[in-house]
ROSE-4610 file (N, C-alpha, C; in Angstrom, 1 decimal, always signed):
// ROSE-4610
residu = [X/X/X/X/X/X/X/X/X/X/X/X/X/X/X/X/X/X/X/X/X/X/X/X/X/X/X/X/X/X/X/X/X/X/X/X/X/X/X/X/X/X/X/X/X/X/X/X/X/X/X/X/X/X/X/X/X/X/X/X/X/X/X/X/X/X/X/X/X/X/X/X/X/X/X/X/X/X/X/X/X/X/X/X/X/X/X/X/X/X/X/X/X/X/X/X/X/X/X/X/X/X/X/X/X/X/X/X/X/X/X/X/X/X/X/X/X/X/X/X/X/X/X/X/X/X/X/X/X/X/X/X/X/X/X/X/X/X/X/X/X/X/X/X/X/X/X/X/X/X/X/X/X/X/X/X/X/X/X/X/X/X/X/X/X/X/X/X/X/X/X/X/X/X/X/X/X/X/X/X/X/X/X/X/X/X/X/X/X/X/X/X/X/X/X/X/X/X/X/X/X/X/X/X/X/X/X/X/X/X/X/X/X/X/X/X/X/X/X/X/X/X/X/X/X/X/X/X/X/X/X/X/X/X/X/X/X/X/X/X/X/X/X/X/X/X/X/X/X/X/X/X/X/X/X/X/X/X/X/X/X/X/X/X/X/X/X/X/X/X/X/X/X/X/X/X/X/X/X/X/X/X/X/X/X/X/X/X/X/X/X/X/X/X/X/X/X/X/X/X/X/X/X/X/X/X/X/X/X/X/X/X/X/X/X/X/X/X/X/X/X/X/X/X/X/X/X/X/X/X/X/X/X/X/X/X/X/X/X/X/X/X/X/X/X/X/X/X/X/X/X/X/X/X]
num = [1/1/1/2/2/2/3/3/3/4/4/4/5/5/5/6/6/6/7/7/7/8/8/8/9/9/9/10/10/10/11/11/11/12/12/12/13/13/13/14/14/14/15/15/15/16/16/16/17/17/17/18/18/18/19/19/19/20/20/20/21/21/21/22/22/22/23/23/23/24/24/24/25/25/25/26/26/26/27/27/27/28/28/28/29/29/29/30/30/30/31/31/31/32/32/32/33/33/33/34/34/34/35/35/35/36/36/36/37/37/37/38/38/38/39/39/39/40/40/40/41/41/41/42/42/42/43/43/43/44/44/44/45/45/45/46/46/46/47/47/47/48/48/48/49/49/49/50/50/50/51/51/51/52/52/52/53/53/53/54/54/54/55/55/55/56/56/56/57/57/57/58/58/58/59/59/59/60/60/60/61/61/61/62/62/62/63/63/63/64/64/64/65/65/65/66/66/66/67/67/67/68/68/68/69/69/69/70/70/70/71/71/71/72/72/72/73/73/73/74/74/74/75/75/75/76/76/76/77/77/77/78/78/78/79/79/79/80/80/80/81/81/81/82/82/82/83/83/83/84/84/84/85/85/85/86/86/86/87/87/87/88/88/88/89/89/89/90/90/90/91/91/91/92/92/92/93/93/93/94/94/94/95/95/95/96/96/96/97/97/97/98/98/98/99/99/99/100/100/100/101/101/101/102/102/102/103/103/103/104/104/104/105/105/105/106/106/106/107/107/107/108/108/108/109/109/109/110/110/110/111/111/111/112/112/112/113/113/113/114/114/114/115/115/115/116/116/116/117/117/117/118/118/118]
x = [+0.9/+0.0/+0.9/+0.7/+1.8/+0.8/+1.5/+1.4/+0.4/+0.1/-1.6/-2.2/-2.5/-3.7/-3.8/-3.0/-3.1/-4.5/-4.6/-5.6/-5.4/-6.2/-5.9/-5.5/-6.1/-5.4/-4.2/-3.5/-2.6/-1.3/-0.5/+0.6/+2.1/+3.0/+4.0/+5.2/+6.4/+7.0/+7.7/+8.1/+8.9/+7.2/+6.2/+5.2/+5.0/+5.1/+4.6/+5.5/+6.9/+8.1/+7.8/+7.5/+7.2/+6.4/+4.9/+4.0/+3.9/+4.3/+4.8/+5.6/+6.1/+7.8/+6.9/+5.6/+5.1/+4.2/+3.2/+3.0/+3.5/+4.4/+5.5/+5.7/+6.2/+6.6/+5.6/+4.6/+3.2/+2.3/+2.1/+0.7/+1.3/+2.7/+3.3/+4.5/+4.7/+5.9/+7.5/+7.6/+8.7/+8.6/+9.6/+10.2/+10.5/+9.7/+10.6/+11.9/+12.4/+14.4/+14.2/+15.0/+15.0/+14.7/+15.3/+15.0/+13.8/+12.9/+11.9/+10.7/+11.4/+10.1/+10.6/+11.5/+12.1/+11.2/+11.4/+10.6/+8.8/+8.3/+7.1/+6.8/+7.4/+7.6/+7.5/+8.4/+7.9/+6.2/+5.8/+4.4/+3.9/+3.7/+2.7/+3.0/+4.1/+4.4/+3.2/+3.6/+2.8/+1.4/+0.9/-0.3/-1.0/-0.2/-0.4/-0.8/-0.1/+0.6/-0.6/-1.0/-2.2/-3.3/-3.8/-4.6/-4.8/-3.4/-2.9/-3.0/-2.6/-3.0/-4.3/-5.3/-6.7/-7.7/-6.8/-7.9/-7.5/-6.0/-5.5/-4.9/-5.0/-4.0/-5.0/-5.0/-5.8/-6.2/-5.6/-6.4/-7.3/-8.5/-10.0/-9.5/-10.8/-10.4/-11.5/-10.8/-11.2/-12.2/-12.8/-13.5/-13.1/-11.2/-10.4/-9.9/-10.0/-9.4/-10.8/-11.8/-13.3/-12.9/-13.1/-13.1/-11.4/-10.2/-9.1/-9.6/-8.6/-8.6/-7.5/-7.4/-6.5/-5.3/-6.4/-5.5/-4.8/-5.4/-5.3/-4.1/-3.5/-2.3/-1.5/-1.7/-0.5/+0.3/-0.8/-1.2/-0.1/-0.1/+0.8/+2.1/+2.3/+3.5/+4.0/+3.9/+4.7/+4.4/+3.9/+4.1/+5.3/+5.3/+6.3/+7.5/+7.4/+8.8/+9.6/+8.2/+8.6/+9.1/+8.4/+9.0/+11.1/+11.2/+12.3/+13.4/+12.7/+13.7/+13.7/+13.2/+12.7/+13.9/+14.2/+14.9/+16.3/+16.3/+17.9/+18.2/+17.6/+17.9/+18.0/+17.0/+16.9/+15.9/+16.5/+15.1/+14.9/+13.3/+12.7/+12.6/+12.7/+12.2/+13.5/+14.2/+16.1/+16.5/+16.0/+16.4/+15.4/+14.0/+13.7/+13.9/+14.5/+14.9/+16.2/+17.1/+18.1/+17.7/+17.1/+16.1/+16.0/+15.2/+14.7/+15.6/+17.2/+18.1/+19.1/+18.6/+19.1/+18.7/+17.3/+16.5/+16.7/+16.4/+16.3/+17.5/+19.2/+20.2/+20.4/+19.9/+20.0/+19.1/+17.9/+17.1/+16.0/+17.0/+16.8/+16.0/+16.6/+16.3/+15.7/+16.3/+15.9/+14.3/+13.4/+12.1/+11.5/+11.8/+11.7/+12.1/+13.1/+13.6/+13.6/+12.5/+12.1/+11.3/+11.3/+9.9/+9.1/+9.8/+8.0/+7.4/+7.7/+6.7/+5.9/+5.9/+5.3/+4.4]
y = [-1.2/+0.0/+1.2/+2.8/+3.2/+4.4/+5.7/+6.5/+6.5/+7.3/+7.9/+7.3/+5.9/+4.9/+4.7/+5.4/+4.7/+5.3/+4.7/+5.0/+5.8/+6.4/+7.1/+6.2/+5.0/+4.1/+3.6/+3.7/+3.2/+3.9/+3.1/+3.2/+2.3/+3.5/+3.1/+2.5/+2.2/+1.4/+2.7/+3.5/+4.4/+5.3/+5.0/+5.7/+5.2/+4.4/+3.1/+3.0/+3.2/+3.7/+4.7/+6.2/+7.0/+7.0/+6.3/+6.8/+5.9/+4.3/+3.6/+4.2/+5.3/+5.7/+6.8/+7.7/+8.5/+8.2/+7.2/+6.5/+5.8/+5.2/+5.0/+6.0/+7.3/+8.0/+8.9/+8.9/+9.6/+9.0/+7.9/+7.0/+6.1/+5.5/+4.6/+4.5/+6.0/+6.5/+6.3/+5.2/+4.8/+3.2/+3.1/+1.4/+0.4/-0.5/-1.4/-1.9/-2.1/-2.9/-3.9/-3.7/-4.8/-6.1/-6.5/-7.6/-8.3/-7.6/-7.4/-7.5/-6.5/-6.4/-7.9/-8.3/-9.7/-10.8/-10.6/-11.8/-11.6/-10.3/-9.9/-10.6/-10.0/-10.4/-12.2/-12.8/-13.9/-14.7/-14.3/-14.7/-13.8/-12.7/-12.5/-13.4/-13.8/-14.9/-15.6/-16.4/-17.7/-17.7/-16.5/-15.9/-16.5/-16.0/-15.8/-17.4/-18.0/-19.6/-20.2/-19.9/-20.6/-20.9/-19.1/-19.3/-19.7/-19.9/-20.5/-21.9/-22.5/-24.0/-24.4/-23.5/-23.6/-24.0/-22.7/-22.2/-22.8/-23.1/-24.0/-25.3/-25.1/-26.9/-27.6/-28.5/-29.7/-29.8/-28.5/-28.2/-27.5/-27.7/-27.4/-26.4/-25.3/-23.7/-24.4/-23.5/-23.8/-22.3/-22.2/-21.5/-19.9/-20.1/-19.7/-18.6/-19.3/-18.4/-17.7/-17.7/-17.3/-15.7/-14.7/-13.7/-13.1/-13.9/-13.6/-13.2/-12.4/-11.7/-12.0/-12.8/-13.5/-11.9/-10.8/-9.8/-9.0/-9.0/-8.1/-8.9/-10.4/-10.7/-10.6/-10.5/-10.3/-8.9/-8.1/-6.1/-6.5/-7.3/-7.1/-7.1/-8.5/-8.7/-8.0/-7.4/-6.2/-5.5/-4.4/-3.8/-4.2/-4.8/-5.0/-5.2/-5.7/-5.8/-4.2/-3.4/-2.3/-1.5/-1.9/-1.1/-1.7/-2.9/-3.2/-3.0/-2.5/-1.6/-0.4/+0.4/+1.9/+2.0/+1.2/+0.8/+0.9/-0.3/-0.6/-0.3/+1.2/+2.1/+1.5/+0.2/-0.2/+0.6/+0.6/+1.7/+0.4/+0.0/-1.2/-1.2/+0.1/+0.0/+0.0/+0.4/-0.4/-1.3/-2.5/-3.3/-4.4/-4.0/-4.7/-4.8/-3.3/-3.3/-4.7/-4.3/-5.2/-6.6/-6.7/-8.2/-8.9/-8.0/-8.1/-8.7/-7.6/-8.1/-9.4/-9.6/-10.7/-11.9/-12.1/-12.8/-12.8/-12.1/-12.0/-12.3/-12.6/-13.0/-14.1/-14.9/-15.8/-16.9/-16.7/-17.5/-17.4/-16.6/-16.5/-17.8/-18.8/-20.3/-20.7/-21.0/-21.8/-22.5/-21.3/-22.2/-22.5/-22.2/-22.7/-23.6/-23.9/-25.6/-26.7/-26.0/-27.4/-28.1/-29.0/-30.2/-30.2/-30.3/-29.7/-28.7/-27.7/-26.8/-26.8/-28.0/-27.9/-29.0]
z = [+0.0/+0.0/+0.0/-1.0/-0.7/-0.2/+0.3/+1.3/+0.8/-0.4/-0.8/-0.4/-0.1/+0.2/+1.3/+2.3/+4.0/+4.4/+5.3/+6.0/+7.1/+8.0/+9.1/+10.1/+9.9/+11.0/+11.0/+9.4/+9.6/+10.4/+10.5/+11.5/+11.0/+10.6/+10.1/+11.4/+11.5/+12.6/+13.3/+12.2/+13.2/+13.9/+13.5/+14.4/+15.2/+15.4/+16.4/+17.3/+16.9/+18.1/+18.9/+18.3/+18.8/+19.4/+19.3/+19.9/+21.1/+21.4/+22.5/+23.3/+23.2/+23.6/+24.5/+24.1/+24.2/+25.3/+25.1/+25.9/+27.2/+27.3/+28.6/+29.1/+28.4/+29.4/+30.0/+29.2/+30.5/+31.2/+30.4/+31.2/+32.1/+31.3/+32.0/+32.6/+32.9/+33.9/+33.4/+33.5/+32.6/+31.9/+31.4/+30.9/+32.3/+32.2/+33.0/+32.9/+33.1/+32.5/+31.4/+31.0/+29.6/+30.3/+31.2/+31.6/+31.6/+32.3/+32.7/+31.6/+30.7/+29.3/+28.7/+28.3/+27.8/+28.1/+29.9/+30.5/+30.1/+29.9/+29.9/+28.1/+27.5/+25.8/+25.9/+26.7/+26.6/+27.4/+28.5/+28.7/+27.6/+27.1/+26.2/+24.7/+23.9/+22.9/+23.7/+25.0/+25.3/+25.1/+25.5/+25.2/+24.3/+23.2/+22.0/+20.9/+21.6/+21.4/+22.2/+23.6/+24.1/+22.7/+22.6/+21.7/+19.9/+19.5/+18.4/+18.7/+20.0/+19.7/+20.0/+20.4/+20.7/+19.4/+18.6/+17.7/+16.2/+16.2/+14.8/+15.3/+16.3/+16.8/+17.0/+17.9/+18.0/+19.8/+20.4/+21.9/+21.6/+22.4/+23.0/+23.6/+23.8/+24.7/+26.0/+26.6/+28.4/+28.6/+29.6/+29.9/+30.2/+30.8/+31.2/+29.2/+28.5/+27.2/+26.8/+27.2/+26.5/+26.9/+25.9/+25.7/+25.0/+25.4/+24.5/+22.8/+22.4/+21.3/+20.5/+19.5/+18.8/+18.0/+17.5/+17.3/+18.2/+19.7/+20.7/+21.4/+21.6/+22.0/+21.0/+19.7/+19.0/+18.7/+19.3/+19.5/+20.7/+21.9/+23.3/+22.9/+22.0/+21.7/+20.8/+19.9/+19.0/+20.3/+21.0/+21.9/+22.6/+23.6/+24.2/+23.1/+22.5/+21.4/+21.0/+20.8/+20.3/+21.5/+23.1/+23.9/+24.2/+23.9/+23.8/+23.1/+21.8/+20.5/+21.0/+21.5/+22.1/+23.2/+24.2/+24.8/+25.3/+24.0/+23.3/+21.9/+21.9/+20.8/+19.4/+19.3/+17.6/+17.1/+15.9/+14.6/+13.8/+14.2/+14.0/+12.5/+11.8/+10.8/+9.6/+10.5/+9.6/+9.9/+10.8/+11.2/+10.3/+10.2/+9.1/+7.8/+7.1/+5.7/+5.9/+6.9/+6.7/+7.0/+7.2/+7.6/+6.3/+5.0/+4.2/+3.4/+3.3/+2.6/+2.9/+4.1/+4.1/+3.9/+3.9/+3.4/+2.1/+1.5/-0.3/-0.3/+0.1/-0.6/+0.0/+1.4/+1.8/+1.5/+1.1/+1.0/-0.2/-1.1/-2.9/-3.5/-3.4/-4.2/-3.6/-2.0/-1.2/-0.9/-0.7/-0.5/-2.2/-3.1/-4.1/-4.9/-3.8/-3.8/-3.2/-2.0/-1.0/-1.2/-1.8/-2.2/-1.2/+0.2/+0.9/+0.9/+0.1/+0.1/-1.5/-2.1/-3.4/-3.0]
């Protein structure tokens, strides 16, 4: 989608830095320690993963997941991820170009050569 077509809701990564960044520091005083968000980043993955094996795996939901929001844990986890790049000063949004290129030179052929994926 390119700029002309965003929507107002959309939200680009360096906005999404800022405005988390913006957010901690008024509503939510500060950052907790890396540590801390790491450990938090991992129960919210789990989260996430409860309701991924509920809802595409082969576990039944308990009474206990009734009301979870399949987009709203994966909303936690980029959250906390982004408060972790905010942090330890990554620009999420150069770190994914470089992501990209490393992908596209590392893994050029690759899945178009794996018989399991045909």
């Amino acid at each position: 989608m390119n700029e002309n077509n965003r929507s107002e809701k959309d939200i680009t990564i360096a906005e999404a830095q800022k405005m988390v960044d913006e957010w901690i520091r008024t509503v939510g005083v500060r950052y907790f320690n890396e540590l801390t968000n790491t450990a938090i980043l991992m129960e919210e993955v789990g989260e996430l993963a409860r309701i991924m094996a509920r809802k595409y795996g082969e576990q039944s939901f308990k009474t206990s997941d009734e009301g979870k929001d399949l987009a709203d844990e994966m909303a936690d986890v980029l959250w906390v991820l982004i408060c972790l790049a905010n942090q330890t000063g990554v620009n999420l949004t150069e770190a994914l170009h470089k992501n990209f290129e490393k992908k596209n030179i590392r893994d050029k052929d690759r899945h178009k050569q794996n018989l399991k994926l045909k």
